[in-house]
Every structure is written in structure tokens, then in C-alpha cells.
C-alpha positions in Angstrom: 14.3 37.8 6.8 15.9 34.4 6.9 17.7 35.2 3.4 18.8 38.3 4.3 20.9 36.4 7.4 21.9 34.1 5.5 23.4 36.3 2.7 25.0 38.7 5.4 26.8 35.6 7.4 28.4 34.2 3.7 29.6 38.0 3.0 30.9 38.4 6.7 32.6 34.5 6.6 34.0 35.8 3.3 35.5 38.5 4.6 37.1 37.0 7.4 38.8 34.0 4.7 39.6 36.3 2.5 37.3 35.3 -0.4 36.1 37.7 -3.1 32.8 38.0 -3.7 32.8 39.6 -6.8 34.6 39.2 -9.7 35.5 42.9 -10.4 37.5 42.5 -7.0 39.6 39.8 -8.5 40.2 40.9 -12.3 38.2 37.3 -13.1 36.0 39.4 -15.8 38.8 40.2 -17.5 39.1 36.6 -19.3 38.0 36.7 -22.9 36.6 34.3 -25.1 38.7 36.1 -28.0 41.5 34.9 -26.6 40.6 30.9 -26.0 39.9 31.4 -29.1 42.6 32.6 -30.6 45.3 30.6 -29.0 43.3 27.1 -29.7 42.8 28.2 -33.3 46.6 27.4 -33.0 47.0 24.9 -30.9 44.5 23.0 -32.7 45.7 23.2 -35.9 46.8 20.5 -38.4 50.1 22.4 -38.2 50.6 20.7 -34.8 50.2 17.5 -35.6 48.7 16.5 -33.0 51.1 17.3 -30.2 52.1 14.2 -29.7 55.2 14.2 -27.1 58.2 13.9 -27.8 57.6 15.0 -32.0 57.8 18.6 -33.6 54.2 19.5 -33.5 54.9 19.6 -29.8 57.7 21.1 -29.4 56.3 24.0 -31.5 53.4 24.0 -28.9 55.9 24.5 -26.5 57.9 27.6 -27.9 54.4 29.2 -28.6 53.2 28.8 -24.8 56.5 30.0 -23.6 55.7 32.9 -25.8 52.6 34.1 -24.7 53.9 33.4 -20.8 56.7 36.3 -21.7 54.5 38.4 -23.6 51.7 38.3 -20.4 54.9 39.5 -18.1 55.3 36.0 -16.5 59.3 34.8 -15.9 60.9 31.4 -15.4 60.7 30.4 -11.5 63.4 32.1 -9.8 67.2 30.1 -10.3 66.0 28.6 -13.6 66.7 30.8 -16.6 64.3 29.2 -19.1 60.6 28.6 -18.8 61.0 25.0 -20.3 61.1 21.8 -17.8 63.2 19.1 -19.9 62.5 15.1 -19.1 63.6 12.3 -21.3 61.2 9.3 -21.7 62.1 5.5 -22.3 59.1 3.8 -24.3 59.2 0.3 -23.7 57.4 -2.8 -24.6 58.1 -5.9 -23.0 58.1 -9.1 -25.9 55.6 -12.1 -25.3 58.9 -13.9 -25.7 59.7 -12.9 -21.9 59.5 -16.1 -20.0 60.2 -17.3 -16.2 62.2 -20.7 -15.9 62.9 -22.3 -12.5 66.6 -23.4 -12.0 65.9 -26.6 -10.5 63.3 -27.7 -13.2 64.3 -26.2 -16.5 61.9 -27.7 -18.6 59.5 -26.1 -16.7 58.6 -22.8 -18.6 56.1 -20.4 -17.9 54.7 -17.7 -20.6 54.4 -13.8 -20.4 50.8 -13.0 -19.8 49.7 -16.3 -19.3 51.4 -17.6 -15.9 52.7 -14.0 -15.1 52.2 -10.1 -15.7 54.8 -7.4 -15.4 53.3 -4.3 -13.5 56.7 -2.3 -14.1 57.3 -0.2 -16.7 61.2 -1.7 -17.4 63.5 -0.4 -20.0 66.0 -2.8 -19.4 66.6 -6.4 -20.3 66.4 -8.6 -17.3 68.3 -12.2 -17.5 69.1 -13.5 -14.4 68.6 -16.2 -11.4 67.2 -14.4 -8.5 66.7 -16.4 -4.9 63.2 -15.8 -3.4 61.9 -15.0 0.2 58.3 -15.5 1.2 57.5 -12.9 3.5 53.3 -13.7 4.3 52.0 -10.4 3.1 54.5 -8.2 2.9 53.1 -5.4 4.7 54.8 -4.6 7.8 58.1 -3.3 8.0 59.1 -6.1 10.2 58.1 -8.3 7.4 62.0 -7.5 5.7 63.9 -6.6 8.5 66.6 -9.1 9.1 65.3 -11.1 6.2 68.1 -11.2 3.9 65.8 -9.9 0.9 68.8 -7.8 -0.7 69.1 -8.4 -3.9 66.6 -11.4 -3.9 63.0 -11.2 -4.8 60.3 -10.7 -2.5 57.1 -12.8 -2.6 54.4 -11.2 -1.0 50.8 -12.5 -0.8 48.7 -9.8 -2.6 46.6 -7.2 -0.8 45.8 -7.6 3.4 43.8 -10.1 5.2 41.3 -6.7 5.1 41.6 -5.8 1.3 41.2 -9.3 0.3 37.7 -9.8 2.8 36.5 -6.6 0.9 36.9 -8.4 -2.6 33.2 -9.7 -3.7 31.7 -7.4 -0.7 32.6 -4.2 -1.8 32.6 -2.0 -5.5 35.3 -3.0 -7.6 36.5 1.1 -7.2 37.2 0.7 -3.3 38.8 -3.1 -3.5 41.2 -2.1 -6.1 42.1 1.5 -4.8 42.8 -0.5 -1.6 44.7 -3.0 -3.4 47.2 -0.6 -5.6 48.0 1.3 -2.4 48.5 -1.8 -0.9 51.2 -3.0 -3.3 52.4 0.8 -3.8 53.3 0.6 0.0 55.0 -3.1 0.0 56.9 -2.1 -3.2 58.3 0.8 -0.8 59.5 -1.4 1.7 60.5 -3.7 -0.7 63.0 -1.0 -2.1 64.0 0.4 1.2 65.6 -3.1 2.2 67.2 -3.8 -1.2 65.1 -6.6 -3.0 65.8 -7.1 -6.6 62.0 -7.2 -7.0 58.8 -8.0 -5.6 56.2 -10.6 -6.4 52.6 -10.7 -5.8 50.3 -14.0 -5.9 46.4 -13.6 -5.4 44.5 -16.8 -5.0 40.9 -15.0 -4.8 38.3 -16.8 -7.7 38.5 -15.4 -11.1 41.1 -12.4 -9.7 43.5 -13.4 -12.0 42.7 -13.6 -15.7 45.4 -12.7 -17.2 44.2 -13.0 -20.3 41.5 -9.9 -19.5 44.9 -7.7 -18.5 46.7 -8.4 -21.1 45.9 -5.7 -23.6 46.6 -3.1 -20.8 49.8 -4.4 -19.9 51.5 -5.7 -23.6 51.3 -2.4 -25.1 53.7 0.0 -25.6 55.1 1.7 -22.3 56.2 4.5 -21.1 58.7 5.7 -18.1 60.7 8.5 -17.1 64.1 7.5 -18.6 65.7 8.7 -15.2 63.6 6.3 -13.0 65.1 2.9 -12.3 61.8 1.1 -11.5 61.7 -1.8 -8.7 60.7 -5.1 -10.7 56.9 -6.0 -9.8 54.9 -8.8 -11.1 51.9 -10.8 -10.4 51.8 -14.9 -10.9 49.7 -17.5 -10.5 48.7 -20.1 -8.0 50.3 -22.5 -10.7 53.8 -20.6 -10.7 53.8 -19.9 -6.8 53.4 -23.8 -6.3 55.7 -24.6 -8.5 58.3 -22.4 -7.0 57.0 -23.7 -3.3 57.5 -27.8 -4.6 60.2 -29.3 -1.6 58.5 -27.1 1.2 55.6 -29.2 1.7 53.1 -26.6 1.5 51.4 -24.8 -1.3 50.7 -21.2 -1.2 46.6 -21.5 0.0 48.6 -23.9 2.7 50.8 -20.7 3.6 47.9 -18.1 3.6 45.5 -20.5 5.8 48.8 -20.5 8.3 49.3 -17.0 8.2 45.7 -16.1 9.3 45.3 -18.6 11.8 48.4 -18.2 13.7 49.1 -15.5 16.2 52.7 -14.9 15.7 53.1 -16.7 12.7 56.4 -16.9 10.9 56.2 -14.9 8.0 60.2 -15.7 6.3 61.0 -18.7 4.5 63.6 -19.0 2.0 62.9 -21.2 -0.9 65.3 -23.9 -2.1 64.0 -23.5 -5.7 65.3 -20.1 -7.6 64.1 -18.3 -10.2 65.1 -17.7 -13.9 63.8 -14.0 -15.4 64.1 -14.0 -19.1 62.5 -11.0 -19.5 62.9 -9.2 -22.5 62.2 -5.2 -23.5 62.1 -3.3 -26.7 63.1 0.6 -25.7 63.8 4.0 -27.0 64.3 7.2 -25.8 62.1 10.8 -26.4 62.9 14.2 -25.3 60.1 16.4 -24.0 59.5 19.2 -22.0 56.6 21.4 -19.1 56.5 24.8 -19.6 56.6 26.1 -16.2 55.4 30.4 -15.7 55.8 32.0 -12.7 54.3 35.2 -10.8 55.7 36.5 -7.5 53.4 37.0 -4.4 53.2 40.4 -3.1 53.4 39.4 0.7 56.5 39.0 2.1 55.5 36.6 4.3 53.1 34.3 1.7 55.1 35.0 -1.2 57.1 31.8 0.0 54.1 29.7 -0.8 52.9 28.4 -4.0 49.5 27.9 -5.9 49.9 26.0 -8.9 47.7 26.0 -11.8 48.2 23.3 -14.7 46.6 21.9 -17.9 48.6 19.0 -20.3 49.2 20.5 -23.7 50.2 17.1 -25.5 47.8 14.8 -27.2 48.2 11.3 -29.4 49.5 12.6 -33.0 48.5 11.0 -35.9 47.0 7.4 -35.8 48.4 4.5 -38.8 45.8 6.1 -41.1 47.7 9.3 -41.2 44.9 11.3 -39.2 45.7 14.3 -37.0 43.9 13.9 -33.2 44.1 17.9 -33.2 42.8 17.5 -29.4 40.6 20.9 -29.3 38.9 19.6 -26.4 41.5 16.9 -24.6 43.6 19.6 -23.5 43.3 22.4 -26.2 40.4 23.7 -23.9 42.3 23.4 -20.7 45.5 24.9 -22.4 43.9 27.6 -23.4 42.3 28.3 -20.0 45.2 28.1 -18.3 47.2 30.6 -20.6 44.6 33.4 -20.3 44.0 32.7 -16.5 47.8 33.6 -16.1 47.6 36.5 -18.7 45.1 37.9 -16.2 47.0 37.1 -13.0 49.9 39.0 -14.6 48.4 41.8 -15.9 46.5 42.4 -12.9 47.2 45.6 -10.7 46.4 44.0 -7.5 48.9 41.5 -7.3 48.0 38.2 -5.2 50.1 37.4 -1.8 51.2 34.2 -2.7 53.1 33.2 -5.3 51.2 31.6 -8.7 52.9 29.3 -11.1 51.1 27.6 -14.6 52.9 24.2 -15.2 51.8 23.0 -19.0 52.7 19.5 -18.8 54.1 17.2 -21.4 53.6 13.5 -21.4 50.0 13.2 -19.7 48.9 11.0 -22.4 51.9 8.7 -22.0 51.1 8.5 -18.6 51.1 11.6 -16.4 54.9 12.0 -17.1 55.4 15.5 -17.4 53.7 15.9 -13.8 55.5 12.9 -12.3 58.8 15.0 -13.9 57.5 17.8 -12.2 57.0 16.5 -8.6 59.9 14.5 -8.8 62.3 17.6 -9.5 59.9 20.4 -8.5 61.1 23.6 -9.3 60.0 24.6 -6.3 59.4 23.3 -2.7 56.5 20.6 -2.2 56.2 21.3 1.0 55.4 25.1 -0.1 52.2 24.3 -2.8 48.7 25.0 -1.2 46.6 23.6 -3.7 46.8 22.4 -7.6 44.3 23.7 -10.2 43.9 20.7 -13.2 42.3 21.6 -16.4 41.6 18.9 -18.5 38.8 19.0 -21.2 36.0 21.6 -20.5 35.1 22.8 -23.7 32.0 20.1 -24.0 29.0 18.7 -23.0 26.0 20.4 -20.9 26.9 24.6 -21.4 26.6 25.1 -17.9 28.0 22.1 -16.2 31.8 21.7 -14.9 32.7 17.6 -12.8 34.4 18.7 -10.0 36.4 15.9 -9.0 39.1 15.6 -6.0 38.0 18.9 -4.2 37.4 17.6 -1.0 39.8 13.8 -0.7 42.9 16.0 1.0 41.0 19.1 1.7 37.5 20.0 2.9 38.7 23.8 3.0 39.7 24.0 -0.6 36.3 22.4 -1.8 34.2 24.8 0.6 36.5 27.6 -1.1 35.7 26.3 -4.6 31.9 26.1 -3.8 31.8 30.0 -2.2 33.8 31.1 -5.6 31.3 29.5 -7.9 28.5 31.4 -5.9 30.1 34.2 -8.0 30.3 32.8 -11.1 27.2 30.0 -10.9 27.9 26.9 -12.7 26.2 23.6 -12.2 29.0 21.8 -10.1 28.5 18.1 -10.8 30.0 15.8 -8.2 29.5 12.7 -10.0 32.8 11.5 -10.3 34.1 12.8 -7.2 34.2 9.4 -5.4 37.2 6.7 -5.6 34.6 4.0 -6.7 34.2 6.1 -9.7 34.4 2.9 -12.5 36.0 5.5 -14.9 38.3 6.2 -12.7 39.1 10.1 -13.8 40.4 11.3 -10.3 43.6 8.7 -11.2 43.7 9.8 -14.7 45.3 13.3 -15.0 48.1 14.8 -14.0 46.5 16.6 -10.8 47.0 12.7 -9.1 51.2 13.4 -9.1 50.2 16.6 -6.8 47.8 14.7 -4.3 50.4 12.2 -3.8 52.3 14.4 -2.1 49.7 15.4 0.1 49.0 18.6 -1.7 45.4 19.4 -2.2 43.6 19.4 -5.4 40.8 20.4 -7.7 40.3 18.6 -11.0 37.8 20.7 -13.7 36.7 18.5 -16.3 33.3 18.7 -18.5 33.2 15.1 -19.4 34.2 12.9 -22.3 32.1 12.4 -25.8 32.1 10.9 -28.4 34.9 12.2 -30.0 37.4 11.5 -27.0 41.0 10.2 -28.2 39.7 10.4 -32.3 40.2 12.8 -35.3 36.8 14.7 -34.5 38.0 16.5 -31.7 38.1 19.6 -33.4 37.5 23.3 -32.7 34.2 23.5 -34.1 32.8 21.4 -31.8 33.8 23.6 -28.6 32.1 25.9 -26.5 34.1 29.0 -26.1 31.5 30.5 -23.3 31.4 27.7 -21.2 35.5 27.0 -21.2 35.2 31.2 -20.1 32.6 29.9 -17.1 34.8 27.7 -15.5 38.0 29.8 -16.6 36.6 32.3 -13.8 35.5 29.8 -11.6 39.3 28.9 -11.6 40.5 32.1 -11.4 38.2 33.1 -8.6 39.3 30.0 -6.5 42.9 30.0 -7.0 42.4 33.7 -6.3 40.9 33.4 -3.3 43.1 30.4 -2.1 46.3 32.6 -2.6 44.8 35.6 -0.8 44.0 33.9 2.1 45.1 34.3 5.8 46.3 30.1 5.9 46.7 27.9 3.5 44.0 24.9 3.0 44.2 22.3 5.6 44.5 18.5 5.2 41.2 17.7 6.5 39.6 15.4 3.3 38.2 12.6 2.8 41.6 10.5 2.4 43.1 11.8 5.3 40.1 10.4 8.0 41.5 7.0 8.3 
């Protein structure tokens, strides 16, 4: 009797959200495995070259999305007359020649990547003497109000008095999420009041080996060629004291006064300035998303936005002149996402909010083509419900999907997610769904530009292999029946999330604190 209640209360709270509960009600059966594979019989191909962004094998990529968008009865979002999303990107490397000098002391000279790391991804040249302001840790507004910082660099004591105590104490995921929203919110403020940059020392034991960052940071760069980013670097102890030579104090002198005062005095203006000689090697690509859209069929929802999206660029070809075809990283969420949107479109029941499919460019570069798209959406932020990432999930156990983000900036949309796939019945793994995931995959695709503005999320993803970012990830390897599993499970959830009486609310995870 027990089962029978309990199947009876999930159809009649269905009902009352809004959620299908089968998949003839939603068209969800109407994905076909002839199709994936069809289209990634294409997209796969050595013809493509990889899709690389920015070269031709992408661009053809592009012009045969765009083509299948029409031919499903999808149109350009309203005001734009082409499907295509243009972005330019500057790809920069920054030469070990790049050096900081003080003024006062000019034969004292300290070395790229060994007294200092750039965190910015500059396309410009930067030689110049900048004046410095300490300003204890940066993290108040207060902290640069009537400080003077325009057009001088700010140094800032890395992380909080409450990061840093969680360094040692707690995993490595949670101190450095803590820390890079830390510095994401001083670099704000940093902006806000004019600095010419911002500077981070971190005195915690064996923090700073700058020789372990170094291959992260040396390579070859890239950034959106119409962002002007705000100069941010880390240095050590050694440079910081160097700089703070005539104060009488040393920076562990400054951080032991900031803790144990009360009010303590958090400005101070060092006589010693700054020499940047920092030095970049840049070019410029043009890319482009291909952005489909599908009106709502309620006046009052149509307003509002589900967005669906997948990247459709890989790496190329490597120095050996192989071709990454990408079948699984995202030939298997491309795919997915074209014949989810077929299906939407060609569906007689139309949904009441409006859907658009957003194939980004420039997620292996960086997430570029999503940053591109939140930075000049198409349509209103404000207005998206949810995101829907495909990324990968043509691998690994047939049966298994990592859901990853579902329930950080909504608890609804994850519930909604886990009612759908009663419906469809995959083996939902959660084991990446936490910010102390080591591999850090919730910060690694392009659904992380769309939960930065608050907007909630699901990530799909079957896992990597051993073929990840190499020649062998081809379309033999891919399982066509399981990419069609959580193609519906998609479907189903984004169908369910646009046909419902509100919109997810911000009740995750992230949001608690």
C-alpha cells in the first residue's frame, strides 16, 4: 500500500509543477540515435580538422550547425539577423624576459616566474613605474576609499584572516575556491576605484612555489580581445620586503598588526615604486557561437529563457600533424544538443517559455565563447531560468551520466532533474558535484560563465578516459545509446523547467551563506 502512496503523491506533485511524467507527453522519444549519428559522422571527421577555434575546420563546423538549426525551423534570436555570435580573441604569452625592477634600487631585479606570477591574461606590453598602496587585505570597500589608489597598484595581503586559517585545515578544493573568490572580489574593488593593478603576497609555508605554477601560467593565453583585463599578480615575501625597505616593517610585521589591532590602519603609501617590464607576445583570431532560438507559446513566459548549450570546438592538430577529431569532447554533446532542438522545433506542442541552443566557440581556450556570450547576451540575463551544459557523454559506464552543479544555485532545478530522470532512468552519479572536487569539472566548462550570473545550472558529463585531449577520440569508440539516454533526460528537464508555473528558485548550496 505504501508504494502505491508513494507513486500517487510524485504523479499529483508532478502535476501541480508542471512536470511530465512520460516522455510521449513531451516529444522526448522522438530523439534518434540515426541522427547523433549522422551529424558526428561529420563533425568528427578528418575533414574538420579538429575544430580548433579560430581555423577553417571550425568555421565549417559552424556553417553546418547553423544549417541544421534552419532546416529544424529554429531562427536567429529576435533583433539579430544571423544565427552566428562573432568574438575576436587575443592569444598571448607573456616572455620569461618580463621582469620587475624597483626605482630606488635598480640593480635589484626580480625574474618572471621566480619572484612573481602574472594571473592576467594581458595582451599588451606593460613598461612603466607604478606607485604602490598597501591596503591590509584588501577586502572591504573601505579598504580604497579615500586612498588615492587611481592609477597606482594595489597591494593586498592574499585571501582573509578566515581563508588563510582554513589553509592546512581544510581540502585543498574549499581553501582555493575560497581564495579565487577572494581575489575575484578585491580585483572588483580594485577596478571600481581606478588602480592600475592589484598585487597579492601570501606568506603561508610552501603556498608559493612558483616553480610548481609555472607551466600553468607560461603557456600560451587566451582573452577576449575586447576585455581590457585589470593587472593581477602574486609575489613573494622576498619582493614584498624589498618593496617595504625604509618603512621599518616587513610584510609578516604588517599582517601580525593587522590581526592584532582593532581598528588598525590599513593605508600606507610606499616611498619605494615599482618598475613593470613586462613583456607579451599577441595575436588576434576570429571565432564565432551559433546561437538557435524557439519562441514560447505563453505570452506571459515567453519573456523567459531556457538555455541549452554544448562547445563545438576542440584542439586541432598537435606538432605531429595529428587530427584531435574530438568525437567525445564535444562531438557527443554537439550532437545532443542539435537533435534536442530538432525535437523542440518540430514539436506540435510548443513549450511556454522561450528555448535557445548556444554552440559555443572557444571552450577549449578557455570558456571564451560563453564568457562572449554572457558578456553581450543576446538576450536578457536576468530572463534565463536555468542552463543545460553538454560536454562529453558519449563514454564510460552505458548507463551512468555525472551530474554536476544541479543543486549549488538551485535545489528546485536539481529536484526537477531527479523527477525527469524517473522517466528516463539513468544512474545519476554525484561524484563530482561538490566544490572540493580535485578535478575541478564544475569550473571547467562553459556552464560556470552562466552560474556566475546567478543563473542556475546543470552540467551532464560521462567522465574523461583515456583518450581525453588525444588523437584516439574517435567515433568508434562512442556509445550512440547512451548519448540518446541522457539526450532525453535533457530534453525532459529543460522541458519540464520551461513548462512550469515559476521559474527555479535560488535556493542552492552557494547561495546558504
Amino acid at each position: 500500500m505504501r508504494k502505491y502512496i508513494s507513486v500517487f503523491i510524485f504523479l499529483v506533485l508532478s502535476a501541480n509543477c508542471g512536470l511530465s511524467t512520460d516522455l510521449s507527453d513531451s516529444g522526448a522519444e522522438k530523439i534518434k540515435v540515426l541522427n547523433l549519428k549522422a551529424n558526428l559522422k561529420f563533425l568528427a571527421s578528418d575533414e574538420l580538422e579538429g575544430r580548433e577555434t579560430g581555423k577553417r575546420g571550425l568555421k565549417i563546423a559552424a556553417k553546418f550547425l547553423e544549417t541544421q538549426y534552419c532546416m529544424a525551423g529554429l531562427t536567429p534570436v529576435p533583433g539579430n539577423s544571423s544565427m552566428y555570435q562573432k568574438f575576436s580573441i587575443s592569444k598571448n604569452r607573456i616572455l620569461n624576459s618580463s621582469q620587475i625592477l624597483l626605482t630606488g634600487h635598480p640593480e635589484r631585479q626580480f625574474k618572471n616566474y621566480e619572484n612573481f606570477l602574472i594571473l592576467s591574461k594581458l595582451a599588451d606590453n606593460i613598461h612603466k613605474d607604478f606607485s604602490i598602496i598597501f591596503l591590509g587585505y584588501g577586502q572591504l570597500e573601505s579598504d580604497y576609499q579615500n586612498s588615492s589608489i587611481k592609477g597606482k597598484m594595489a597591494l593586498v595581503i592574499d585571501a582573509t584572516p578566515e581563508i588563510q586559517n582554513l589553509y592546512g585545515n581544510e581540502a585543498v578544493g574549499i581553501f582555493n575556491y575560497k581564495l579565487r573568490r577572494a581575489r575575484t572580489e578585491k580585483a572588483e574593488l580594485a577596478k571600481k576605484y581606478g588602480a592600475a593593478g592589484i598585487i597579492y603576497v601570501n606568506d603561508l609555508p610552501n603556498y608559493l612555489q612558483f616553480s610548481n605554477k609555472r607551466r600553468r601560467v607560461e603557456k600560451t593565453r587566451s582573452t577576449l580581445s575586447d576585455e581590457k583585463p585589470l593587472l593581477e599578480m602574486v609575489i613573494s615575501s622576498s619582493l614584498v620586503n624589498a618593496l617595504l625597505k625604509g618603512t621599518n616593517t616587513t610584510i609578516r610585521g604588517l599582517k601580525t598588526s593587522l590581526l592584532s589591532s582593532e581598528t588598525p590602519n590599513t593605508k600606507l603609501e610606499l616611498s619605494e615604486k615599482i618598475q613593470l617590464k613586462i613583456t607579451v607576445s599577441s595575436k588576434v583570431e576570429f571565432s564565432q557561437n551559433i546561437v538557435a532560438y524557439l519562441e514560447g507559446s505563453d505570452e506571459k513566459l515567453k519573456n523567459e529563457i531556457v538555455a541549452f548549450g554544448a562547445h563545438y570546438d576542440h584542439i586541432g592538430i598537435n606538432a605531429a600533424g595529428e587530427i584531435h577529431n574530438g568525437a567525445d569532447d564535444d562531438g557527443s554533446g554537439t550532437v545532443a544538443l542539435l537533435e534536442i532542438a530538432r525535437v523542440f522545433a518540430q514539436n506540435s506542442q510548443r513549450p511556454k517559455r522561450s528555448l535557445i541552443f548556444i554552440a559555443h566557440a572557444g571552450e577549449e581556450s578557455g570558456l571564451l565563447g560563453s564568457k562572449h556570450f554572457t558578456n553581450h547576451p543576446p538576450v536578457p540575463l536576468e530572463n534565463m531560468v536555468a542552463n543545460f551544459n553538454i560536454d562529453m557523454i558519449g563514454r564510460n559506464a552505458n548507463n551512468s551520466v555525472f551530474i554536476i552543479g544541479s543543486n549549488f544555485l538551485s535545489r528546485d532545478l536539481h529536484k526537477i532533474n531527479e523527477s525527469a530522470n524517473k522517466i528516463v532512468k539513468l544512474d545519476l552519479n554525484y561524484g563530482y558535484n561538490s566544490l572540493d572536487d580535485p578535478n575541478r569539472f564544475y569550473y571547467r566548462s562553459d556552464h560556470y560563465n552562466y552560474a556566475k550570473h546567478n543563473i542556475p545550472i546543470i552540467f551532464y558529463f560521462s567522465g574523461t578516459h583515456e583518450d581525453y585531449h588525444k588523437p584516439t577520440d574517435t567515433i568508434e569508440k562512442i556509445d550512440f545509446d547512451k548519448i540518446q539516454k541522457i539526450a532525453k533526460l535533457v530534453y525532459l528537464t529543460g522541458w519540464n523547467v520551461a513548462n512550469a508555473d515559476v521559474r527555479p528558485a535560488l535556493n542552492g548550496l552557494l547561495l546558504e551563506n
